[in-house]
NUVEXTOR-539307 format. One record per residue (C-alpha): x, y, z; residue in one letter. Coordinates in steps of 0.001 Angstrom, whole numbers, padded with zeros to 6 digits, always signed. Layout:
residues N
XYZA
...
This chain:
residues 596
-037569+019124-009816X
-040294+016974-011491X
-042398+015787-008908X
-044635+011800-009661X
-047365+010010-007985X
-048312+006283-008098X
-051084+007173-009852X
-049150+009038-012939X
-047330+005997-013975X
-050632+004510-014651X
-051750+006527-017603X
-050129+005124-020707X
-049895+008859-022382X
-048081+009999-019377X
-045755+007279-019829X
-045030+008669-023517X
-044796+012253-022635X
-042647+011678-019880X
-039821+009562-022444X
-040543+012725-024964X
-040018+015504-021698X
-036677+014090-020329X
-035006+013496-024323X
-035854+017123-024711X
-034564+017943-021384X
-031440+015975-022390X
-031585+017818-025199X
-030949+021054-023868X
-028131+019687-021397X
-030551+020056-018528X
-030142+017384-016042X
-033931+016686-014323X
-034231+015626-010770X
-037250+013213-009833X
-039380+012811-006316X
-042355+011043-005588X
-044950+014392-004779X
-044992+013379-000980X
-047586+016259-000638X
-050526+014344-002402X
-049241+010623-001480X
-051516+008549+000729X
-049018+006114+001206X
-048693+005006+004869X
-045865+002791+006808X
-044472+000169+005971X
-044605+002477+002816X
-044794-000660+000296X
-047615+000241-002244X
-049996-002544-002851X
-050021-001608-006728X
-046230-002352-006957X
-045603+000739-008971X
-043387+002339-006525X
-043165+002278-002960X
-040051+004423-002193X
-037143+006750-003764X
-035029+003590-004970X
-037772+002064-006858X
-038949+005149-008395X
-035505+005004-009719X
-035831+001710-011082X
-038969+002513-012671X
-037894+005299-014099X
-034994+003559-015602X
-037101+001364-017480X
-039460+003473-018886X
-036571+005947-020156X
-034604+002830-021139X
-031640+003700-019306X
-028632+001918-019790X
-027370+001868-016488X
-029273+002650-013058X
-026637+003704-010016X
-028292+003484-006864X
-026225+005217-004147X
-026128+004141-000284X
-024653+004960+002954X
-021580+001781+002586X
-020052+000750-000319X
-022363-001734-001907X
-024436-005454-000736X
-022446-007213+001565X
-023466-010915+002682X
-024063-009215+006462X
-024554-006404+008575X
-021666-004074+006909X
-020380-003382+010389X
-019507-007202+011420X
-016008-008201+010289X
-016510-011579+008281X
-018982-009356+005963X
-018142-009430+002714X
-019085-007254-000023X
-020581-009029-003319X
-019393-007013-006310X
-022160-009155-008287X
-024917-010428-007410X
-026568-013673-008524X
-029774-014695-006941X
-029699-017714-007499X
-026278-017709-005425X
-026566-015083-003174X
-030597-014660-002011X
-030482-017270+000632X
-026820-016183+002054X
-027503-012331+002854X
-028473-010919+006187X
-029865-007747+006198X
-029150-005441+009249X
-031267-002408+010583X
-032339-000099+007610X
-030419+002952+007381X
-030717+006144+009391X
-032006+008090+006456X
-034221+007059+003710X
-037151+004566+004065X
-036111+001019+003263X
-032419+001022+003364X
-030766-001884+001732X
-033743-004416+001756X
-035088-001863-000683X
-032434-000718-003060X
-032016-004641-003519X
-035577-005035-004233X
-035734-002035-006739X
-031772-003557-007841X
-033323-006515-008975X
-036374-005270-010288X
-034645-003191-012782X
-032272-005324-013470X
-034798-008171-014451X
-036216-006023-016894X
-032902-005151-018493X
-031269-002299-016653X
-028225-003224-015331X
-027750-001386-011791X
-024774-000510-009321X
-025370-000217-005661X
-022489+001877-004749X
-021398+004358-001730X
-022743+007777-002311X
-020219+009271+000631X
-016655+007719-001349X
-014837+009829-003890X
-015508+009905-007431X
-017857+006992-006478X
-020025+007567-009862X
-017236+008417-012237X
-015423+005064-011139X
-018631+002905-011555X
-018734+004329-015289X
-015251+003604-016610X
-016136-000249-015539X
-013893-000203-012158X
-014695-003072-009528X
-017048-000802-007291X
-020495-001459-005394X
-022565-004155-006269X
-023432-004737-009786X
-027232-006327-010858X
-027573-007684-014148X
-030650-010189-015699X
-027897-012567-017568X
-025254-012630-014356X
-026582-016418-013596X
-025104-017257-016833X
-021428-015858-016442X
-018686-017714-015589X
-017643-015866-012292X
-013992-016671-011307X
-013274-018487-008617X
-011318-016392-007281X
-009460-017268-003412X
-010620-013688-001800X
-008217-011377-000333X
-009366-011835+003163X
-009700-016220+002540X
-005646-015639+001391X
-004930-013768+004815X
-006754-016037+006912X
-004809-019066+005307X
-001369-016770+005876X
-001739-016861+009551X
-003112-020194+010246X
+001155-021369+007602X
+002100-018626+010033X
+001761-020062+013271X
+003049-023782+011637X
+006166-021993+010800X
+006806-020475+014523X
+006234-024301+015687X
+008781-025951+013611X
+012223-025695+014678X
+014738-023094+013787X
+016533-025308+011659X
+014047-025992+009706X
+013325-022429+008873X
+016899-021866+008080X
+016812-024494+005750X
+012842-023314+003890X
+015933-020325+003068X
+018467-021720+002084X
+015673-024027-000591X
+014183-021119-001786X
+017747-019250-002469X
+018923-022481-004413X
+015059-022641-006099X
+015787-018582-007499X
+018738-019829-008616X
+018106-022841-010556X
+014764-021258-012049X
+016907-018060-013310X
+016135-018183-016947X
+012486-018910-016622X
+012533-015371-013687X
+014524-013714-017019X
+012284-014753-019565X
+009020-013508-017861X
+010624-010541-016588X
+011814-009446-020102X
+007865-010001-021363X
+006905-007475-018616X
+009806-004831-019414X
+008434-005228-023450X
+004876-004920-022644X
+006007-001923-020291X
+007827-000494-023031X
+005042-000954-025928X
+002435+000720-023373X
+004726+003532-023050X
+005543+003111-019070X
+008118+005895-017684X
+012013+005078-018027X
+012253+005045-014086X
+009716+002709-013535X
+010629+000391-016420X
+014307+000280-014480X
+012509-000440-011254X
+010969-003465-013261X
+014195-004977-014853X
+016184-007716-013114X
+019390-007219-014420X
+022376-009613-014818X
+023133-011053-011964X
+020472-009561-009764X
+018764-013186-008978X
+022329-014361-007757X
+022329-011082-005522X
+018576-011738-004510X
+019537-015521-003310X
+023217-014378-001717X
+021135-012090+000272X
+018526-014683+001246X
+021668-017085+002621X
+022772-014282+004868X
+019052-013847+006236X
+019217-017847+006396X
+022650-017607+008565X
+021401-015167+010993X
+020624-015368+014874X
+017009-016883+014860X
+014794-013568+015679X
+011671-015742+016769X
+011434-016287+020635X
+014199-014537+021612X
+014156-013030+025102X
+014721-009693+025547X
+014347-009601+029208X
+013380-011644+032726X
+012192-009987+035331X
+011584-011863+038816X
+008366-010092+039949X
+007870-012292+043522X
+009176-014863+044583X
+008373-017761+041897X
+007547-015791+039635X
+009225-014979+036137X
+008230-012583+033109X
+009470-013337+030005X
+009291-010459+027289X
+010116-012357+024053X
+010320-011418+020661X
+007490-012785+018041X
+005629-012323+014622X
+003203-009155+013693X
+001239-011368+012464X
+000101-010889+008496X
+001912-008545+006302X
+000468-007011+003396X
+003093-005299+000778X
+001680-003340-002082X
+004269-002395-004503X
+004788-000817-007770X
+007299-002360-010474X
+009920-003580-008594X
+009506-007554-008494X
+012889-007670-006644X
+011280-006819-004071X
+008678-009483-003702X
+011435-011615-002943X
+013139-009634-000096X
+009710-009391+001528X
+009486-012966+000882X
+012176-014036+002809X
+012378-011717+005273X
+008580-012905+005917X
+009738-016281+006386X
+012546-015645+008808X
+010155-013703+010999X
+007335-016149+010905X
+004800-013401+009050X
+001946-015166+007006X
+001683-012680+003857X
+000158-010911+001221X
+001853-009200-002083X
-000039-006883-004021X
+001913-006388-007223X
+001690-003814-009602X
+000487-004971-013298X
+003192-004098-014904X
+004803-006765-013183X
+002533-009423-013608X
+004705-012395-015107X
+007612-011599-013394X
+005618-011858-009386X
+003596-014683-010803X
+006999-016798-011595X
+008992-015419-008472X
+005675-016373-006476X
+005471-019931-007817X
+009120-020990-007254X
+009420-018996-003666X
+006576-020978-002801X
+007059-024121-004180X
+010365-023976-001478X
+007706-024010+001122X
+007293-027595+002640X
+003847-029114+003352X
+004428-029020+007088X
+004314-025170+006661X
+001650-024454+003672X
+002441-022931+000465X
-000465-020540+001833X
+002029-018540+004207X
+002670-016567+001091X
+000056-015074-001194X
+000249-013029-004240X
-003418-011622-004372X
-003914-011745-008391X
-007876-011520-007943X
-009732-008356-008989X
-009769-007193-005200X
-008460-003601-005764X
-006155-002036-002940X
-009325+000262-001223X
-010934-004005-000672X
-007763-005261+000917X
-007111-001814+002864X
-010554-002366+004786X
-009128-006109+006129X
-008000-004321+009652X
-009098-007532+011231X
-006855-009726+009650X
-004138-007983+008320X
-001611-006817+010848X
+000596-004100+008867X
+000459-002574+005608X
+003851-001885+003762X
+003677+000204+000590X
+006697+000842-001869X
+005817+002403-004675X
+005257+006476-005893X
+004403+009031-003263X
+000884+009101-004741X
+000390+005421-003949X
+002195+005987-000542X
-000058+008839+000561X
-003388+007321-000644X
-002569+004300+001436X
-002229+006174+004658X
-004758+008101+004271X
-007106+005077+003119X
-006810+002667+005665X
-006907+001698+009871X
-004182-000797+009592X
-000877+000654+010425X
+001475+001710+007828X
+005339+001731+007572X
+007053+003181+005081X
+007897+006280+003058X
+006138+008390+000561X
+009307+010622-000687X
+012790+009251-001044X
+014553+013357-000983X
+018089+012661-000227X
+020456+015334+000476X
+024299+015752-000023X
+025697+019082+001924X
+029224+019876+000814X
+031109+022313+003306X
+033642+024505+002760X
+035908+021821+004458X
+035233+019309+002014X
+037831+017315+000457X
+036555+018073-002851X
+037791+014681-004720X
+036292+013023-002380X
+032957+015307-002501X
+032726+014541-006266X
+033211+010524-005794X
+030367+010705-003439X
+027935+012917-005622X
+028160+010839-008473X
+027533+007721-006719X
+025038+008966-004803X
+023339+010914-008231X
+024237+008145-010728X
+024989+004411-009550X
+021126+004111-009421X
+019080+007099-010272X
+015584+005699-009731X
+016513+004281-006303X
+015137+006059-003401X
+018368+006772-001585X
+019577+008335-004673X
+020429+012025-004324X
+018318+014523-005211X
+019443+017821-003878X
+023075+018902-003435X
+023545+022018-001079X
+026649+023803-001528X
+028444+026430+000827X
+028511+029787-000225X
+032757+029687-000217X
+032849+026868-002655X
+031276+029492-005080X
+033718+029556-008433X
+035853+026948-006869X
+037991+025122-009888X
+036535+021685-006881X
+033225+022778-007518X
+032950+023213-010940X
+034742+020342-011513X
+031434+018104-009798X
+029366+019980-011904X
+031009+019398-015112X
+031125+015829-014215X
+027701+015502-013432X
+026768+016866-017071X
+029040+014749-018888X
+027101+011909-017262X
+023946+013243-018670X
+022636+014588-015154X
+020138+017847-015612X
+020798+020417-013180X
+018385+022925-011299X
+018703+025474-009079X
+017052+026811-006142X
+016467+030591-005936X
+020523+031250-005212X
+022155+028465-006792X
+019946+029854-010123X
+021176+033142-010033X
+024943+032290-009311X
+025062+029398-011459X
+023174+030278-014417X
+020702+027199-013966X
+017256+026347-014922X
+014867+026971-011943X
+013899+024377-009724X
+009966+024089-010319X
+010173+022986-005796X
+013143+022094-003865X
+010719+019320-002701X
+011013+016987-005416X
+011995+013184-006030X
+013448+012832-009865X
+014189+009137-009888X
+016290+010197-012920X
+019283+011406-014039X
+018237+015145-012247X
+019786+017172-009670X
+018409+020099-007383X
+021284+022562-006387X
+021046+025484-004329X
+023659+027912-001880X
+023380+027531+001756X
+025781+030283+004306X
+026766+027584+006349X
+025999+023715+008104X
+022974+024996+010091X
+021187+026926+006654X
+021913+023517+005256X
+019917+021259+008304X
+017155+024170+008242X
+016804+023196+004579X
+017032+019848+004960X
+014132+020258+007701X
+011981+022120+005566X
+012413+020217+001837X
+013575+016723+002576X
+011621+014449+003541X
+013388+012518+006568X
+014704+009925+004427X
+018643+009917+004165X
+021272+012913+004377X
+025091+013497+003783X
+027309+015657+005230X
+030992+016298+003184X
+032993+017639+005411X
+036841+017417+007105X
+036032+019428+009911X
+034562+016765+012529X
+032914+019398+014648X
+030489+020636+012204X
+030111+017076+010812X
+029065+016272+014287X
+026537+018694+014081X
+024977+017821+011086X
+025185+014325+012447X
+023434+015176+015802X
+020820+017779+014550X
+019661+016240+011160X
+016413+014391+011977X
+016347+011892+009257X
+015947+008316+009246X
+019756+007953+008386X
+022375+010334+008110X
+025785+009909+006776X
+029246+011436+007173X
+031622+011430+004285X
+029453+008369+002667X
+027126+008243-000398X
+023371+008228+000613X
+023277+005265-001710X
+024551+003054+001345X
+021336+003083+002701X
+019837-000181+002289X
+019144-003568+003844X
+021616-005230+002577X
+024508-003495+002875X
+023241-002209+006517X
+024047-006432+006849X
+020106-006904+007616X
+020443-009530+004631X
+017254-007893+003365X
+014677-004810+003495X
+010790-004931+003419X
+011380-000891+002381X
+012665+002326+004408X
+010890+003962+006966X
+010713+007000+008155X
+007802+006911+010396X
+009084+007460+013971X
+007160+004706+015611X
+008106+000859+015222X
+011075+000783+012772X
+013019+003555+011153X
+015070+003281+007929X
+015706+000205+006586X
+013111-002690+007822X
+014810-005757+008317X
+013756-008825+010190X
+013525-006719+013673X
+010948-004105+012020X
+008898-007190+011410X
+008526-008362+014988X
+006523-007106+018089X
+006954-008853+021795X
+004808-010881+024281X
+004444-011272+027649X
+005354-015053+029367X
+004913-015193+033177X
+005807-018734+034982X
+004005-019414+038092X
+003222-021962+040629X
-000237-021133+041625X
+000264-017433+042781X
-002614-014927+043066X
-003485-011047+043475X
-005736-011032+046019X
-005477-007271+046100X
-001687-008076+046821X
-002088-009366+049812X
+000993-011733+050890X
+002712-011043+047836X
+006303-009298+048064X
+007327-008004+044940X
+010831-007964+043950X
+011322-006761+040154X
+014623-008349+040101X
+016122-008195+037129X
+017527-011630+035797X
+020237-012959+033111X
+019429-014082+029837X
C-alpha cells in the first residue's frame, strides 16, 4: 500500500520519484495500491480541498493517472456507469459517452452513494478532469462480472470520458428503449383497426417476401460467405441458410396465420355477477416482445407475423452473422406495414445496445424470447426481470421397445436424426431395450445411421455391448449428424432417463404394445411427447399454429410450440349501470355463468 497526502504532490522531486517507483514496481510485476494517508489529512467535510490537488479516492486516481501517464483510468462504482438520472428511476438512461458540451446541463445527480465520499458527482468531476488532460476514463460497475476485462477489449460498457469526444461523429442511433416505446404506441393502432385489416397487413407482407425473394437470397448468401470465411460452425451456418424454397414456405405459413380465427378480443368467458352486471374475460396483447436470436433469420419472420396477428409491438435482436439477411427481411416485412399502423410496430435494434442494455428495459418490454445456444439461453434468464419463454436445450429422445415394429422404428430414427440435424427437435439420444440386443432390426438402424454419416456414442451399457465410443454426457445437444445410444431394461428405465438427461423438450416412444405406450405417454413430463411419430413433428407449423415464436418448455404461460395463443394474456371488462360495493350491501350476487 503506498499511502499520499495533498501536500506530496506538491514537491516536483516527489512527482519524479514517484513515475521512477511505480515503472520499477511494474517492473518487477508488482501491482501497487494507492490511498490518500487519512491518518495525517486535515481535510474536513465537504472533503473538497481548496488546493484542487485531490479531494477524495476518485480524484487521487485521476491524478495519479496523469502524472504516471496512464493510458486509460477505470473508475469503478456501485451501477453500471453515468446515467442522465437517478439510476433507480425508469426513463434513466445510461450515457456510454459523455460529451459536455451535450450532456452537462441534462444529468441529475441523485443521493451520493452509501459508501465512499462523493459518489457520482465526484467520479464525474475526477472523469473529466483526467480526461481533459488526456487520460481517457471508464466509469464502470465494480459489482458486474468481468466488468474490467470487458472495458479493455473495447466492449460498450460504463461511461467512457475522452478530451476529443466533442469532435466525434456519435451515431444517431434510435435507442433500444425509444424503439420499444414506439412498438407499443403501432401496437395499440393495430388492436384498433379492424380484423380485416390485419388479415390483410398478412396477406401484404406474405406477397412482399415473395416478390422480394432474390434480393432475401442475395443478402442471405453474403452472410452464409462471410460466415464461412470467419470460420462459423457447420450447424450454425445451416441455421443461417434460407434454402430453396424456404421464402415460399415462410409466406405459405404467414397466409395460414392470415386465415385464422382473429385471437384479439375474443371472449373466453361471461359471468353475470348481480343483476346488471357482466364480466367479460377477453383475450389481448402482452404487450412488447423482444426476440434475441442467433443465426436463424427465418425466424425473424415467424416472429414477425405472429407479432402482427397478436397485436405485439416488437423488438428483434439478431445475431451478426445475420446481419444482411434481418436487415432485408426487416425492410420488406415492414414496408407491408400501412401508415395507419406505423412501420415502428416492428424494430430490428441494429444500434450498439448490447443484450445486458435491452435486458434491463423491464418497464417497457413485456417478454423476452431467446432462440439461440444454451449459453445464450441461460445467460438470458439468469440476466434479466422480464419474463422469459423458451428453451435452453433441445435433448430429444427416441425409446424403441421390444414391441417395436422395427421398419417402422428405423423410418422414424432417421427422420428424426437426419431430415434436419441442427434443428432442435432433432434426436439426440436413442434408448434401446435390452431384448433388441443383436437383433438383425436393430443393427439394421444402426448400419443405416452410419451410412448416412451419423457418429454414434454410447452411454455406459450401450458402450460396452456395442463397441461404441463413449458418450463424453448423456446430456448433450449435437445439432449434427451425432447420436447418443444407450440400453435401458424396460419403458420405465427409459422415462427415469429421460427425467434425468433430457431436457423436457420432445420424446418418442416406438412401440406396438399400446399399454406401455400409454405409459410413456402419461408419465413422460416433456413439453411434447410422441407415439410412433418422429420428434421432428414438433413445430409450429405443422402443429397447424401457422407459425412459432420458439418452443417452450417452461411450465408457466405456454408450453412447446408458441403460437399466436402463447403471445396473448386476458383482461377483465365489467358492464354496469351505476352499481356499487358499499360493503355489499343490497347487492345479490349471482355468478351465473353466460353463453358466448
Amino acid at each position: 500500500m503506498m499511502l499520499y497526502s495533498v501536500s506530496d504532490f506538491k514537491d516536483p522531486d516527489f512527482r519524479m520519484q514517484l513515475s521512477e517507483t511505480v515503472n520499477s514496481l511494474l517492473a518487477l510485476r508488482v501491482i501497487p495500491v494507492f490511498n490518500e494517508n487519512d491518518a495525517i489529512s486535515t481535510r474536513k467535510a465537504p472533503y473538497e480541498d481548496s488546493s484542487g490537488i485531490f479531494w477524495d479516492n476518485d480524484s487521487l486516481a485521476a491524478l495519479l493517472a496523469m502524472e504516471l501517464k496512464a493510458d486509460l483510468l477505470i473508475l469503478l462504482s456501485d451501477v453500471e456507469g453515468l446515467y442522465s438520472g437517478p439510476p433507480s428511476e425508469p426513463q434513466s438512461k445510461i450515457i456510454h459517452t459523455y460529451v459536455k458540451e451535450k450532456h452537462h446541463g441534462e444529468i441529475t445527480f441523485g443521493d451520493k452513494s452509501r459508501v465512499g465520499r462523493g459518489g457520482m458527482t465526484a467520479k464525474v468531476k475526477a472523469a473529466i478532469y483526467s480526461a481533459s488532460a488526456g487520460t481517457p476514463v471508464v466509469i464502470t460497475s465494480g459489482f458486474a462480472t468481468d466488468s474490467i476485462t470487458k472495458v479493455l477489449k473495447g466492449e460498450r460498457v460504463g461511461t467512457l470520458f475522452h478530451q476529443d469526444a466533442s469532435l466525434w461523429a456519435l451515431p444517431n442511433e434510435v435507442s433500444a428503449r425509444e424503439m420499444a416505446v414506439s412498438a407499443r404506441e403501432c401496437s395499440r393502432r393495430l388492436q384498433s383497426v379492424s380484423s380485416e385489416e390485419r388479415k390483410k397487413i398478412l396477406l401484404d407482407i406474405a406477397d412482399a417476401l415473395e416478390a422480394n425473394e432474390k434480393l432475401i437470397r442475395t443478402e442471405n448468401e453474403s452472410d452464409i460467405a462471410a460466415a464461412q470465411q470467419a470460420g462459423i460452425e457447420k450447424s450454425l451456418i445451416s441455421r443461417l441458410t434460407l434454402k430453396p424454397g424456404k421464402i415460399s414456405s415462410l409466406a405459405k405459413s404467414i397466409r395460414v396465420l392470415a386465415n385464422m380465427v382473429d385471437p384479439i378480443g375474443q371472449i373466453l368467458k361471461r359471468t353475470e355477477l348481480a343483476d346488471g352486471l357482466i364480466l367479460e374475460k377477453t383475450s389481448c396483447p402482452l404487450g412488447v416482445l423482444l426476440i434475441v436470436f442467433e443465426s436463424r433469420p427465418d425466424a425473424l419472420v415467424q416472429i414477425a407475423s405472429l407479432a402482427v396477428r397478436s397485436g405485439n409491438g416488437l423488438l428483434l435482436k439478431g445475431g451478426k452473422e445475420a446481419m444482411r439477411s434481418n436487415a432485408i427481411l426487416h425492410k420488406v416485412i415492414c414496408g407491408a406495414i400501412p401508415s395507419t399502423v406505423g412501420d415502428k410496430l416492428i424494430g430490428l435494434v441494429t444500434s450498439r445496445d448490447e443484450i445486458p442494455d435491452l435486458l434491463k428495459l423491464d418497464d417497457v418490454i413485456d417478454l423476452v424470447i431467446p432462440r439461440g445456444s444454451n449459453k445464450l439461453v441461460s445467460q438470458i434468464k439468469a440476466s434479466t426481470k422480464i419474463p422469459v419463454l423458451g428453451h435452453a436445450d433441445g435433448i430429444c429422445h427416441v425409446y424403441i421397445d421390444r414391441s417395436a415394429d422395427m421398419d417402422m422404428a428405423k423410418r422414424i430414427v432417421l427422420d428424426a436424426k437426419t431430415d434436419y440435424p441442427a434443428a432442435c427437435n432433432a434426436v439426440e439420444t436413442l434408448l434401446i431395450h435390452k431384448d433388441l440386443l443383436k437383433t438383425e432390426g436393430l443393427n439394421d438402424i444402426l448400419l443405416e445411421l452410419k451410412t448416412e454419416g451419423v457418429a454414434l456414442y454410447g452411454g455406459p451399457r450401450a458402450s460396452d455391448e456395442l463397441g461404441i465410443p463413449k458418450a463424453k454426457s448423456l446430456h448433450h445437444e449435437y445439432n449434427s449428424m451425432a447420436c447418443t445410444l444407450e440400453i435401458v431394461d424396460d419403458v420405465h428405465t427409459a422415462i427415469d432417463h429421460i427425467h434425468r438427461y433430457g431436457s423436457a423438450h420432445t420424446d418418442c416412444i416406438v412401440a406396438e404394445d399400446l399399454k406401455v405406450a400409454d405409459i410413456f405417454l402419461h408419465q413422460v413430463d416433456s413439453a411434447a411427447v410422441f407415439h410412433n411419430a418422429s420428434t421432428r413433428f414438433c413445430d409450429g407449423a405443422r402443429f397447424g399454429l401457422g407459425a412459432e415464436v420458439g418452443i417452450s418448455t417452461s411450465r408457466i404461460h405456454a408450453r412447446g410450440p408458441v403460437g399466436v395463443e402463447g403471445l396473448l394474456t386476458t383482461r377483465w371488462i365489467l358492464r354496469g349501470s351505476g352499481q356499487v360495493v358499499n360493503g355489499d350491501q343490497g347487492v345479490v350476487y349471482t355468478h351465473n355463468n353466460l353463453p358466448l
